[in-house]
C-alpha positions as CSV (number, residue, x, y, z in Angstrom):
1,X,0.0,0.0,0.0
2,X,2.2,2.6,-1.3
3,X,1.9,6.6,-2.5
4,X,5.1,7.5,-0.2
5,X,8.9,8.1,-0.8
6,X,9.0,5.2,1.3
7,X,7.1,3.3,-0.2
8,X,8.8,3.8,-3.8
9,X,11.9,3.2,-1.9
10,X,10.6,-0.3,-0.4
11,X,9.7,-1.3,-3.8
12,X,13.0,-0.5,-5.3
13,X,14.6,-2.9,-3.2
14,X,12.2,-5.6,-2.9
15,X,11.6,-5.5,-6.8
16,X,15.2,-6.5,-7.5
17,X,15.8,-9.4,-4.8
18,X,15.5,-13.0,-5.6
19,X,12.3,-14.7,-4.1
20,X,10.4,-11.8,-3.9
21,X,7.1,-10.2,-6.2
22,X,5.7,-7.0,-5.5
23,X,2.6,-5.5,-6.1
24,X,2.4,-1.5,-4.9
25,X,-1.2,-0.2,-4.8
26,X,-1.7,4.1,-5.1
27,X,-5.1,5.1,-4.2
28,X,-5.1,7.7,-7.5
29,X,-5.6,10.5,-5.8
30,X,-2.8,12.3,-7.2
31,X,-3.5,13.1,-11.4
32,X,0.2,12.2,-11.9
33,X,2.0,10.5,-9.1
34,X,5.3,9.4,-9.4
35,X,5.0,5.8,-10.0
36,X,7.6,3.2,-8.2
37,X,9.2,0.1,-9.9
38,X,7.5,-3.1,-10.6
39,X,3.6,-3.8,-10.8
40,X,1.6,-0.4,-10.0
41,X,-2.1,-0.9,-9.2
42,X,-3.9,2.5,-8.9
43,X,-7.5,2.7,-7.5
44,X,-9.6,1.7,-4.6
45,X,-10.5,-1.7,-2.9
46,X,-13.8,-1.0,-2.1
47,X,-13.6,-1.3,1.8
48,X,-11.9,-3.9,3.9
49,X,-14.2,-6.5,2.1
50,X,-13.1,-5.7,-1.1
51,X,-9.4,-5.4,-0.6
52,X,-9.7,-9.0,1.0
53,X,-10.8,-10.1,-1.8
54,X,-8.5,-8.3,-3.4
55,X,-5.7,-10.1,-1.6
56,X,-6.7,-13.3,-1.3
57,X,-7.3,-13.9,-5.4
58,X,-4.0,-12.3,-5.9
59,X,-2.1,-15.0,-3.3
60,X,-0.9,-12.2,-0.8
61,X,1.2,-13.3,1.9
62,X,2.0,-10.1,3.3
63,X,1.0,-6.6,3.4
64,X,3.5,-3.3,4.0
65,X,1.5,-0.5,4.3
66,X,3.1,2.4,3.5
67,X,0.9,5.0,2.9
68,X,0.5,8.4,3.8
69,X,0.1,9.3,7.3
70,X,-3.0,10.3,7.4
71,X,-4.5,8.1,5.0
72,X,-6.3,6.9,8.1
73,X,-9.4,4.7,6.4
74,X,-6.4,3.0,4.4
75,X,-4.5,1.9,7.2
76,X,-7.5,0.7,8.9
77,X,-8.7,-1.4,5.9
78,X,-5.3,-2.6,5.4
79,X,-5.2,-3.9,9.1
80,X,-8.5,-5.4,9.0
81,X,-8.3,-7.0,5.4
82,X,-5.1,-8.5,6.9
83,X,-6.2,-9.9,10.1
84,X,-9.0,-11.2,8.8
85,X,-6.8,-13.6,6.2
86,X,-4.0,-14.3,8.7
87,X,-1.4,-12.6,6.9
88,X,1.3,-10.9,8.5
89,X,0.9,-6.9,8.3
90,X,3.0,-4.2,8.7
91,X,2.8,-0.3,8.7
92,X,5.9,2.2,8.0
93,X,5.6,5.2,9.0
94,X,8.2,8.0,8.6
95,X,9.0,10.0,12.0
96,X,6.8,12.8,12.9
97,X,8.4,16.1,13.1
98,X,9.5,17.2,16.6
99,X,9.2,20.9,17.6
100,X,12.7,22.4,18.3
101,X,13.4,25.9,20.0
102,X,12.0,29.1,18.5
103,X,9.2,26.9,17.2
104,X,5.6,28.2,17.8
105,X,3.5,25.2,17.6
106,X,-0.2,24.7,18.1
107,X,-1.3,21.3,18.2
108,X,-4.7,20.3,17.4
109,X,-6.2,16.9,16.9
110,X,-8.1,17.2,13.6
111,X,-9.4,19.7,10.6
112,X,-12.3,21.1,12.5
113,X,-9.7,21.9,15.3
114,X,-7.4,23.6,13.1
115,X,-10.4,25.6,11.9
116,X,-11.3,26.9,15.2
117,X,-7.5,27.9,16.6
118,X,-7.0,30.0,13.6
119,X,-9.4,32.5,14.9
120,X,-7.2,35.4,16.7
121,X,-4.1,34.1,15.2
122,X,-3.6,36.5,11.7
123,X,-5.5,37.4,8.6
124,X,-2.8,35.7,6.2
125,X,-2.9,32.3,6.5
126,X,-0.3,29.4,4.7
127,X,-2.7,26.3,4.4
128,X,-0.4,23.6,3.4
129,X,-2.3,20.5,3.8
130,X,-2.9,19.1,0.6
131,X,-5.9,18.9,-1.6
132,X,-8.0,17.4,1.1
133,X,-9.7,18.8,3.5
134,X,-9.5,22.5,2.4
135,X,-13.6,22.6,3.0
136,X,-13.0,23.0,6.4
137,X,-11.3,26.4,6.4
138,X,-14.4,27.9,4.0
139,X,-16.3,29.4,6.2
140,X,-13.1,32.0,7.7
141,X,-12.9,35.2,7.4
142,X,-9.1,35.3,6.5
143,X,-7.1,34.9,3.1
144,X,-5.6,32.0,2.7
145,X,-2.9,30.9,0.1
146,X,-3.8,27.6,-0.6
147,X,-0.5,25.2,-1.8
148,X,-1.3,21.4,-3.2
149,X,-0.2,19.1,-6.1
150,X,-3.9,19.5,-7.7
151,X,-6.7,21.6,-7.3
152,X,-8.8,20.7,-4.0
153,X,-12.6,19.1,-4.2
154,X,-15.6,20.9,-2.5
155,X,-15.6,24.4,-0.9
156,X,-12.8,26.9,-0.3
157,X,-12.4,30.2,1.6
158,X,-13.7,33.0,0.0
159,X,-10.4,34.9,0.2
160,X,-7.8,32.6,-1.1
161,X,-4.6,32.2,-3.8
162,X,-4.0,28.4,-5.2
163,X,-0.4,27.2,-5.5
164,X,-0.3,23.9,-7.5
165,X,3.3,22.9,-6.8
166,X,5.1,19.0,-5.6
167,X,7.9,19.3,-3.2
168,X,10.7,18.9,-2.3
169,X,11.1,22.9,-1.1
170,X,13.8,24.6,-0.1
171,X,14.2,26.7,2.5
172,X,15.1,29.6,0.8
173,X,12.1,29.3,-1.6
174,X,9.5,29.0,1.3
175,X,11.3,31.8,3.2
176,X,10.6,33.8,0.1
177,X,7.0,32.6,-0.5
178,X,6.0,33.4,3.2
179,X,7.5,36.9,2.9
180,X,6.2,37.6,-0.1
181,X,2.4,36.7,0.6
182,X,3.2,38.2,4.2
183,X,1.8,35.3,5.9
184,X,0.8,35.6,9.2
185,X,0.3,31.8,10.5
186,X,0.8,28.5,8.8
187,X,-1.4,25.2,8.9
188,X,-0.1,21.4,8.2
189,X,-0.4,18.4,8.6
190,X,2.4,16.2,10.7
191,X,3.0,14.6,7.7
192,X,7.3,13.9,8.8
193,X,9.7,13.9,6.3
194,X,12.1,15.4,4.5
195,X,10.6,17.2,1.2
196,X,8.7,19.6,2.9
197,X,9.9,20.5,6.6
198,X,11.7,23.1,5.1
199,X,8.5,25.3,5.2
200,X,8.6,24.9,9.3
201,X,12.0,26.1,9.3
202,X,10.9,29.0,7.5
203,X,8.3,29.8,9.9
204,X,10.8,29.3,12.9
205,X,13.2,31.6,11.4
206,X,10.4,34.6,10.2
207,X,8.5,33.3,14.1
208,X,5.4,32.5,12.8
209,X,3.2,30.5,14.8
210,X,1.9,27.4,12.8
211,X,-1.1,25.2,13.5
212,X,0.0,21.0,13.5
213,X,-2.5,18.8,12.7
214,X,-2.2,15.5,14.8
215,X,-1.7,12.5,13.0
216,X,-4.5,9.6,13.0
217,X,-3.3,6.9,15.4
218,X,-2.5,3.3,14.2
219,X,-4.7,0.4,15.1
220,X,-4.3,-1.1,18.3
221,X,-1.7,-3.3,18.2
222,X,-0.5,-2.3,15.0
223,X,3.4,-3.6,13.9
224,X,4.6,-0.4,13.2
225,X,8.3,0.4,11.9
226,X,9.9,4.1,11.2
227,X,12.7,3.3,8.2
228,X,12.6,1.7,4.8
229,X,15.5,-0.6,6.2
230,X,13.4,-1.5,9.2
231,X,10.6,-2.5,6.7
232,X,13.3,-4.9,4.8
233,X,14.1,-6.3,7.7
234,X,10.6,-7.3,8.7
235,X,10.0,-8.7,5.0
236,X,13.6,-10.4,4.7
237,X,12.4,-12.0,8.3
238,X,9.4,-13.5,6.7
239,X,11.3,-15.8,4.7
């Protein structure tokens, strides 16, 4: 269950060892997503009942999933498909991002939450959270410059700019783009990684406060690993 660096890393290796087949599934949510090696499936399951299926026609015998993380309903289809055919299951998940000094964090547990601590906070507002879930910022008052690979579904704020741009970002190019749209507060995801923390060193550096959405927790008793090599490890292990 791929759509992740990681998870284009993971297949890399596992495509070119001996004894292995891989199948990486993308949920096509992205018009143009960079596709890993090997067999690429793009589209959904239909629930846990239909990725079963899905698994158990295709002669599965285990299941990495490595997908976004907050591609909550995923993970937990992933978990239950896999329990519920015996097969061993495991979810990578990149670190989250840890607040250092100078950073002015606000954590909140979902959307809705973000929504409401942006009131008070600034009229110029960085909402960098991907295409989803922008409908729950249209009803505020403020502008918002809007950054995603593709255009968001369903309602936006009244006041807002879209930037359709892929990381990876550089901190002197979100420095610039804060500055020069004179934001005032940031939202994002704790999405982890790499490509695009360089947009909360920006904000540390210019001390703007930013709003961090919590991610969705695992399934209870998830198998959970932090590193493509961990993930290899587990999969080697199975052998």
């Amino acid at each position: 269950m791929g759509g992740t660096r990681e998870a284009r890393e993971l297949a890399d290796i596992v495509s070119g060892e001996r004894g292995f087949e891989i199948v990486s599934s993308l949920a096509g949510r992205v018009r143009e997503p960079v596709l890993p090696v090997g067999e690429v499936r793009v589209g959904g399951f239909g629930g846990v009942d239909g990725l079963r299926e899905w698994l158990s026609g295709n002669g599965v015998e285990a299941v990495v999933d490595a997908t976004h993380p907050f591609a909550g309903a995923i993970t937990a289809n992933a978990a239950a498909a896999a329990l519920a055919l015996g097969l061993p299951v495991l979810h990578l998940r990149r670190p989250a991002w840890q607040q250092r000094d100078g950073d002015h964090w606000v954590r909140v547990p979902d959307l809705a939450g973000a929504a409401k601590a942006l009131t008070g906070m600034g009229d110029r507002v960085f909402l960098t959270i991907g295409r989803q879930g922008v409908a729950a910022f249209a009803e505020s008052d403020a502008w918002f410059l809007i950054r995603a690979i593709d255009p968001p579904d369903g309602a936006r704020p009244a006041r807002h700019e879209l930037l359709l741009a892929r990381g990876p970002f550089t901190l002197t190019d979100e420095t610039a783009l804060l500055t020069d749209r004179r934001i005032e507060v940031m939202v994002t995801k704790d999405s982890g990684g790499a490509l695009t923390e360089a947009k909360l060193e920006a904000a540390r550096a210019l001390a703007l406060p930013v709003v961090v959405i919590d991610r969705p927790a695992l399934p209870e008793g998830a198998l959970s690993v932090e590193t493509v090599a961990a993930a290899w490890d587990w999969l080697r292990g199975l052998r």
